[in-house]
C-alpha positions in Angstrom: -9.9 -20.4 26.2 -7.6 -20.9 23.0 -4.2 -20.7 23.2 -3.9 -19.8 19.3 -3.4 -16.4 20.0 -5.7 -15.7 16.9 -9.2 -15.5 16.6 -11.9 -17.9 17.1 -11.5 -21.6 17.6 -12.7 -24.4 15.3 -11.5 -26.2 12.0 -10.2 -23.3 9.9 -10.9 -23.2 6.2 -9.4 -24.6 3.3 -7.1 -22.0 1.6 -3.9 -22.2 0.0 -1.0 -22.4 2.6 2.7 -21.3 2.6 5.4 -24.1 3.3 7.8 -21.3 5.4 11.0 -23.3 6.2 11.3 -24.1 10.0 7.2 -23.1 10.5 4.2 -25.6 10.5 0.7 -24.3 9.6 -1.8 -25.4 12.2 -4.6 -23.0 11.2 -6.2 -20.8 8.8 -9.1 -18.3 9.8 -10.8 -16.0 7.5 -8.2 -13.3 7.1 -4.8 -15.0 9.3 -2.8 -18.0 8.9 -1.4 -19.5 12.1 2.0 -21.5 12.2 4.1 -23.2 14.8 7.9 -23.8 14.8 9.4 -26.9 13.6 10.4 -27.4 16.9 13.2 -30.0 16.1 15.1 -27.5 13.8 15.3 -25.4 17.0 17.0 -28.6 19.5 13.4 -28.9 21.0 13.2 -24.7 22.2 12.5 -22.0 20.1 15.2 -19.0 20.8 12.1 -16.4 21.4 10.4 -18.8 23.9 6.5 -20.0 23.1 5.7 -18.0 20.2 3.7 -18.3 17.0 3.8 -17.0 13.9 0.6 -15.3 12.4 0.9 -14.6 8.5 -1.8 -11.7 7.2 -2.5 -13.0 3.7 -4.7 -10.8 1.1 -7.8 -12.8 1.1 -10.9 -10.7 1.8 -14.4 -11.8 3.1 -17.9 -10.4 2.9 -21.1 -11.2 4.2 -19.8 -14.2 6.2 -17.8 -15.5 2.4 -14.2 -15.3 2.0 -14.0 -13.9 -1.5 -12.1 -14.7 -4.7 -9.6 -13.4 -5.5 -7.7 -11.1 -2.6 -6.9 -7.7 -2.4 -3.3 -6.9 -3.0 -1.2 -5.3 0.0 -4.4 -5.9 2.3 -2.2 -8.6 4.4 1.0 -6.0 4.6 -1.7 -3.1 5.2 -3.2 -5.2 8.0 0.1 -6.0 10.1 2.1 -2.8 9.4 -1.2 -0.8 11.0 -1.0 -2.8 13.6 2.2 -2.8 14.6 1.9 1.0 14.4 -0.9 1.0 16.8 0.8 -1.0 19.0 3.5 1.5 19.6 0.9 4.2 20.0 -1.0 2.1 22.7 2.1 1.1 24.7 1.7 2.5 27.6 -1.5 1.4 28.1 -1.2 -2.3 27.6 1.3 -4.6 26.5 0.9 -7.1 23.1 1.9 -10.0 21.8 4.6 -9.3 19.1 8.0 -10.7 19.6 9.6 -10.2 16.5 8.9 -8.7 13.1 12.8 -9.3 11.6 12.9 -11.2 9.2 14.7 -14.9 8.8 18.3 -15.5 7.9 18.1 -18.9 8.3 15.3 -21.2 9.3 17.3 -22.0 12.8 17.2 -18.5 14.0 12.9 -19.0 13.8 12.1 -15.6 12.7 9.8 -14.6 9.7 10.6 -16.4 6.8 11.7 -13.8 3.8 8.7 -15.2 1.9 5.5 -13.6 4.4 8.3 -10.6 5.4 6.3 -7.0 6.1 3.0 -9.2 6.7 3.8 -11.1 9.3 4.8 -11.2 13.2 6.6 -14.1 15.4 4.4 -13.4 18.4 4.3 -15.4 21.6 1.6 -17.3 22.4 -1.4 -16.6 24.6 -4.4 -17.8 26.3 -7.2 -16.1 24.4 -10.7 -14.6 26.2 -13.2 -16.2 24.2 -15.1 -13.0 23.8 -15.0 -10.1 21.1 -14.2 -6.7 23.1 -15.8 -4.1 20.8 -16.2 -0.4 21.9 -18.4 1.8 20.0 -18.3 5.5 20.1 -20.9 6.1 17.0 -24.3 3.9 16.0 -24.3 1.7 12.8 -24.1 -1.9 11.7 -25.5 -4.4 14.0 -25.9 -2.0 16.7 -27.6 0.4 14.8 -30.3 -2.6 14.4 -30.5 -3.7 18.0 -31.0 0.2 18.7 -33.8 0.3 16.6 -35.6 -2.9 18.9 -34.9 -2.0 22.2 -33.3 1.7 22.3 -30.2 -0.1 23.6 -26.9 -2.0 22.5 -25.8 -5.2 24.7 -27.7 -4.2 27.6 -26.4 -0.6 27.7 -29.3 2.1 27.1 -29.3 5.0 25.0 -31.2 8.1 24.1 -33.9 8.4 21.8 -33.2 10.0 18.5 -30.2 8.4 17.0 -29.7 7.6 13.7 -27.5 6.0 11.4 -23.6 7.7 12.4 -25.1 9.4 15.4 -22.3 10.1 18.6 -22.8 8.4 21.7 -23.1 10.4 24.6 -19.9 8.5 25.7 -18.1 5.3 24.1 -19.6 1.8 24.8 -18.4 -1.5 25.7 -20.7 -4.1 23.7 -19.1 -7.4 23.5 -19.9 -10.4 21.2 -19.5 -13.9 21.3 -16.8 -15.9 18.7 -18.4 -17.4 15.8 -16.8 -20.0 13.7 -15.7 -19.3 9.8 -18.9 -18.5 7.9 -20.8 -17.7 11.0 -22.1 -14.5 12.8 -20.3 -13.1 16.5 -23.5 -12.7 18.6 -23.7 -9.6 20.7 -24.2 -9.9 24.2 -24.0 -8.2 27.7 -21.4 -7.8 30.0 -23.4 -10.0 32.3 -23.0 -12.6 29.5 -19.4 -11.9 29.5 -19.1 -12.3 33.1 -20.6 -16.1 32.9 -18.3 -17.2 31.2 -15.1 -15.8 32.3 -15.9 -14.2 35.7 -16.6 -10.9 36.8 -13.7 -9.4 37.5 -11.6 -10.4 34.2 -15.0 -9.3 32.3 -14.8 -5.8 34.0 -11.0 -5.7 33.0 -11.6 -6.0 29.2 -14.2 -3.2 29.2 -11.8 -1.1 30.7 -9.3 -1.8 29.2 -11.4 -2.2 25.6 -13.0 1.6 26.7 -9.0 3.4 27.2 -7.9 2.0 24.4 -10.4 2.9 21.7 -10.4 6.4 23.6 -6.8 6.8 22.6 -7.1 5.6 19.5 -10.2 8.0 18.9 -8.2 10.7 19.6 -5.3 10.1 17.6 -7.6 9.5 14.3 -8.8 12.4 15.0 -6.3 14.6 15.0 -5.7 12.6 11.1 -9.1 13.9 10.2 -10.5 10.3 10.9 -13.2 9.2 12.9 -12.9 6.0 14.6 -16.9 4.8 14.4 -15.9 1.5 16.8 -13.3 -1.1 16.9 -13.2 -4.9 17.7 -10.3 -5.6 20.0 -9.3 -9.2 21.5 -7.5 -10.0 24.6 -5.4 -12.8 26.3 -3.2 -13.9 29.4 0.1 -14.5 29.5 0.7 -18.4 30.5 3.6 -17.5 32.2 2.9 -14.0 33.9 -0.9 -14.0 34.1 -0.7 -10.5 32.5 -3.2 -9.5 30.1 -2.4 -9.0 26.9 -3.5 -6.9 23.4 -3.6 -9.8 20.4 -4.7 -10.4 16.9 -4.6 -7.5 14.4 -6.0 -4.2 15.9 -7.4 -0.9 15.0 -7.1 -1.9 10.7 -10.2 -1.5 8.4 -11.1 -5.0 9.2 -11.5 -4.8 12.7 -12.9 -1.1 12.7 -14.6 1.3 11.0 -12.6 4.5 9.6 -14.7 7.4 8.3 -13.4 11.0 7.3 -14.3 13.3 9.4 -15.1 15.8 6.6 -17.4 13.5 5.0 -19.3 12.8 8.3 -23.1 13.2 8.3 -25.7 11.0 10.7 -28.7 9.9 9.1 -26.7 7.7 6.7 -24.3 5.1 5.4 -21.0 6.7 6.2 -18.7 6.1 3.1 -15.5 4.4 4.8 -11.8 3.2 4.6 -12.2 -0.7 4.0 -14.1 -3.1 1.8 -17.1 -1.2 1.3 -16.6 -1.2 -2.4 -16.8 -5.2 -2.2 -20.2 -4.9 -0.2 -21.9 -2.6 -2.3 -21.2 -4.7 -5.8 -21.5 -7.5 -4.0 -25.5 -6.0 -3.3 -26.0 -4.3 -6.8 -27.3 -5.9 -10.2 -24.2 -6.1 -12.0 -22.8 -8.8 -9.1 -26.3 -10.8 -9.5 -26.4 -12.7 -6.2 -28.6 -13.8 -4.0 -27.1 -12.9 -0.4 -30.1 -15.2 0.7 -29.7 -18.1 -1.0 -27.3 -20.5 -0.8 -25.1 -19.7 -4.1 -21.6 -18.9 -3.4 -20.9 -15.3 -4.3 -19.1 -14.5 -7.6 -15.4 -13.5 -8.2 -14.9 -10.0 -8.0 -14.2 -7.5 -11.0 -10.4 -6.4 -11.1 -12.1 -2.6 -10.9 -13.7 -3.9 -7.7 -10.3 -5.4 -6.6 -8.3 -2.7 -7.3 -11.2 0.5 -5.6 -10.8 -1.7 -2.4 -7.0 -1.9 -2.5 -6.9 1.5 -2.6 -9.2 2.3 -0.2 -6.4 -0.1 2.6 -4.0 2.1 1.2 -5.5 5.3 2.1 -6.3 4.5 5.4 -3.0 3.4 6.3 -1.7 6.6 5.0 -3.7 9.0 6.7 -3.8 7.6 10.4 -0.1 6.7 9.9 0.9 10.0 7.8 3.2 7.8 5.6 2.7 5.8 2.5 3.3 2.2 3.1 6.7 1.1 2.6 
């Protein structure tokens, strides 16, 4: 396990990093920086206790590429979501925020004024190594494997589904960690329950399966359906309790569509980059997705369709404008 308390291991990738006064950064993923505290500005102990902070910039990636340039407000979109699905999911399991208040001084080892609204001091956790997805609707990858075997990470289903179909009932289908530029492989619970035993592996479906039936719910009742989600779990060091980390239930780690607009048999249009993927795919982009070209910058009308799709989503499940 990691004890980041973001994301997948491995190296990171180059990107341009904040120097945030009393903060270290120790890690940069596709979407999330990572930072530790400057430990000796704090007499050897931070005043929250183990925590890191994890800074949501606006860089945006596609078809395993972290684009150029990033989406405006998609880092504040990103955190203030979560944070509001955090309250929503209280009950059900705890998470790892600490702190959203932002700094005074560096000594105080809150978030520096400079990352404030997109960022969370959040204590630190020892991370499943697993991606605990729950679907409740076919499309993307396991729209394909349905198409090979009738059935997603080991869990069969009917004949007959298309592209935005229902499940009978929500499904747990897991996937492995990839590193940056890679793909998560899914796999089967039994997979799951190799590596970190049966019983933990049973926990995160259940507790993977309650939370996204929550959060179903409550998009619904926003006119929003919530096609599946991508959650990630750790321990406590100290308690042993298990813990909701990472970013969760934002465009990037689920797909949004309006329920008005819903219609199986096809793409589902959808609140999140999709406006990226489909020039990135078109003529006017002219790239090769196969190849080994870098893709090209993206158009400030492509920029600008994707910002406001963020935007829209965060004000229809939240029923506020972001602030």
């Amino acid at each position: 396990m990691t004890s980041t308390g973001v994301g997948a291991g491995g190296q990171g990738l180059d990107a341009d990093v904040l120097d945030l006064p009393g903060w270290t950064h120790v890690y940069s993923g596709k979407v999330r920086d990572l930072y530790e505290p400057d430990l000796a500005q704090h007499g050897g102990a931070h005043p929250l206790g183990d925590v890191v902070l994890v800074v949501a910039s606006d860089r945006v990636s596609a078809y395993d590429h972290v684009l150029s340039p990033g989406i405006p407000d998609k880092g504040t979109v990103l955190t203030q979501l979560s944070l509001w699905w955090f309250e929503q999911l209280a009950d059900l399991v705890d998470n790892h925020v600490v702190s959203t208040a932002v700094s005074a001084a560096p000594a105080d080892g809150l978030v520096p004024a400079a990352v404030a609204g997109r960022a969370m001091v959040c204590r630190r956790l020892e991370m499943f190594p697993v991606e605990c997805v729950a679907r409740g609707y076919l499309t993307g990858s396991g729209l394909v494997e349905y198409r090979e075997s009738r059935s997603v990470c080991g869990v069969p289903l009917p004949d007959g589904l298309v592209d935005g179909s229902r499940l009978p009932e929500p499904i747990f289908t897991p996937a492995t960690k990839a590193e940056v530029g890679e793909h998560d492989e899914n796999v089967s619970l039994d997979v799951v329950a190799e590596r970190i035993g049966r019983a933990d592996a049973e926990r995160l479906r259940d507790l993977t399966l309650a939370v996204y039936a929550r959060a179903e719910a409550v998009a619904r009742e926003r006119g929003v359906i919530l096609a599946d989600t991508k959650l990630e779990f750790g321990t406590d060091p100290v308690t042993g309790a298990l813990v909701l980390g990472d970013e969760v239930l934002t465009p990037d780690s689920s797909r949004f569509w309006p329920v008005d607009d819903w219609e199986p048999g096809r793409a589902q249009p959808s609140f999140d980059k999709q406006p990226i993927r489909d020039w990135l795919v078109s003529d006017a982009a002219g790239w090769d997705r196969t190849g080994d070209t870098p893709p090209p910058e993206l158009t400030p009308e492509v920029v600008e369709a994707t910002r406001l799709r963020y935007l829209d989503a965060y004000r229809r499940i939240t029923g506020s404008d972001l602030a």
